[in-house]
Residue, then its C-alpha position, 0 to 999 in steps of 0.5 A: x500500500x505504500x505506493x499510494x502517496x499520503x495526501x493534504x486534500x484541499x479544506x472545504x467549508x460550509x456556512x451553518x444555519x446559525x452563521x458559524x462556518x464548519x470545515x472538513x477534508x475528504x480523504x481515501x476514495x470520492x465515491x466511497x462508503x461514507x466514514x467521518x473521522x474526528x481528530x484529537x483534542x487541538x488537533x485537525x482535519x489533516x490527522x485522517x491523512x494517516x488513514x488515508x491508505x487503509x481508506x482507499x483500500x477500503x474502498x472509503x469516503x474519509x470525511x475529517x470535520x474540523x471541531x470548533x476552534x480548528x481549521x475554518x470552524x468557528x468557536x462555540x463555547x458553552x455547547x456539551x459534545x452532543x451538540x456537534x451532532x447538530x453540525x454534523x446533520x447539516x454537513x451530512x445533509x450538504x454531502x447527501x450521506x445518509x448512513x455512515x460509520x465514524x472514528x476518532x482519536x483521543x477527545x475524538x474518541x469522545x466525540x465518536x461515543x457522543x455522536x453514536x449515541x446522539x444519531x443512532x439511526x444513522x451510524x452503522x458503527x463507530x470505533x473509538x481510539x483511546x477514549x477520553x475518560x470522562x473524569x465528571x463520572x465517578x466509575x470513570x475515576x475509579x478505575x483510573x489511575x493518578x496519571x490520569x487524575x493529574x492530566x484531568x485536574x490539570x485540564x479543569x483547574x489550568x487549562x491555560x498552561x497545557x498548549x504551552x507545555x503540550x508544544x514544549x514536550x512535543x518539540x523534547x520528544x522528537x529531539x529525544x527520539x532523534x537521538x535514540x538508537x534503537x536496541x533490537x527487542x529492547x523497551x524503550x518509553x520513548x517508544x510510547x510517545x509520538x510516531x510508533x517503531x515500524x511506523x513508515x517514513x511519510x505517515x511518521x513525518x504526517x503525525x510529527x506535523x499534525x502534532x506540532x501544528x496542533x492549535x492553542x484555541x482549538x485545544x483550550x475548547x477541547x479541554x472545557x468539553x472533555x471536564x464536562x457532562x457529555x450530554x450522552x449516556x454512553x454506557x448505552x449506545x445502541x450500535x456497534x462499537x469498538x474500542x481500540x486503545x494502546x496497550x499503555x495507554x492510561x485511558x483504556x481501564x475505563x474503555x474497557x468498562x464501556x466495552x463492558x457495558x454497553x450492549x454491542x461492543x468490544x475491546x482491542x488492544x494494539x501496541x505501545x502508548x496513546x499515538x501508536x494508532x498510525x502503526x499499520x498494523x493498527x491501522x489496517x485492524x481499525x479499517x477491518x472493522x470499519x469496513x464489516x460495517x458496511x456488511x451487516 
């Protein structure tokens, strides 16, 4: 597949009925099975470019919105996640897609459980990536460890901080991971942030450039909706899921529990840490399963 060349499609955008603009790009095949992507939290559109091979595989429409904040989107605080699925009918409505399946990473994980629940007509299935863990729940805390309360406290009480030190620890672990060499069959931590070992040269350097592109305003809108109520019950979403989450990733103890939970899920493990999803053996699972959607 590596003869298939990466691409950054041009971003298209629309205006919404309330006079914000929504923006996305389309990856994998025009005329493909309908699939939305959502990016993690101060990310955007172009992070389903690392999935753009398995989409084109697939035989897949990768359709990746720009949340509030990112891209050409505009900004509208004071929403729960919920909400988005109002901005995703009028696009749907605009791109003529009536059924589709939908992933996403990190707060896009999030978004993919809040947009499953809200439009179950309509998804055929959804696979949510590293999960955020809504931290408002005490189950959700229970099980979760105190990295993890240390990075929630830290987005609820100083949300201002994190773009800063977010560019700072991208910036050290490139230059830390340049300068490693690697030991043959030997664990590295260094190997559980940023781009994977196995990863190929081109979907590595597109993850970097995602991760340091990444946007303060659209981050800071991120943090507010990831510490608050989702608007959802996600312990009881009516379709299909599919968790995929890193073997270290602090977040999959209570991916786990919603596997557990709700009434037509399961639980996948890959390898590595919260980034390791571009690894192609990731990625080629995850498009798998998106792809047996369409089927049932």
């Amino acid at each position: 597949m590596e003869s298939v060349a990466l691409i950054d499609p041009p971003r298209q955008s629309m205006l919404l009925d309330d006079g914000r603009t929504l923006s996305w790009q389309e990856f994998g095949v025009p005329d493909g099975r309908p699939v939305l992507y959502f990016h993690g939290g101060g990310s955007f559109s172009l992070e389903a470019g690392l999935f753009h091979r398995e989409a084109v595989a697939n035989g897949i429409r990768l359709i990746a919105t720009d949340r509030p904040g990112a891209g050409a989107s505009t900004l509208r605080p004071g929403r729960k996640v919920a909400a988005y699925a109002d901005d995703l009918r009028e696009l749907l409505a605009h791109l003529r897609v009536d059924r589709f399946a939908c992933l996403g990473e990190s707060n896009g994980g999030m978004v993919t459980l809040a947009v499953a629940a809200a439009m179950p007509e309509r998804v055929l299935g959804a696979v949510p990536i590293n999960p955020t863990v809504p931290w408002f729940d005490p189950l959700a805390r229970s099980v979760s460890s105190r990295t993890v309360a240390w990075g929630y406290r830290a987005m609820r009480y100083a949300p201002w901080a994190l773009p800063g030190l977010a560019k700072r620890s991208i910036a050290r672990i490139r230059r830390l991971k340049a300068q490693h060499v690697a030991d043959a069959g030997r664990f590295s931590r260094l190997d559980l942030m940023g781009p994977p070992p196995g990863i190929e040269a081109d979907v590595g350097d597109l993850q970097w450039q995602v991760m340091e592109r990444s946007q303060k305003r659209a981050l800071l809108a991120e943090l507010e909706w990831a510490v608050s109520d989702w608007g959802v019950d996600y312990y009881a979403i009516p379709v299909p899921l599919d968790f995929f989450c890193g073997v270290y990733d602090a977040q999959a103890p209570f991916a786990l529990v919603l596997a557990d939970r709700n009434p037509d899920a399961r639980f996948h493990y890959f390898s590595y840490g919260h980034s390791a999803y571009s690894h192609p053996d990731a990625r080629r699972r995850i498009f798998d399963t998106i792809s047996a959607y369409f089927s049932r």
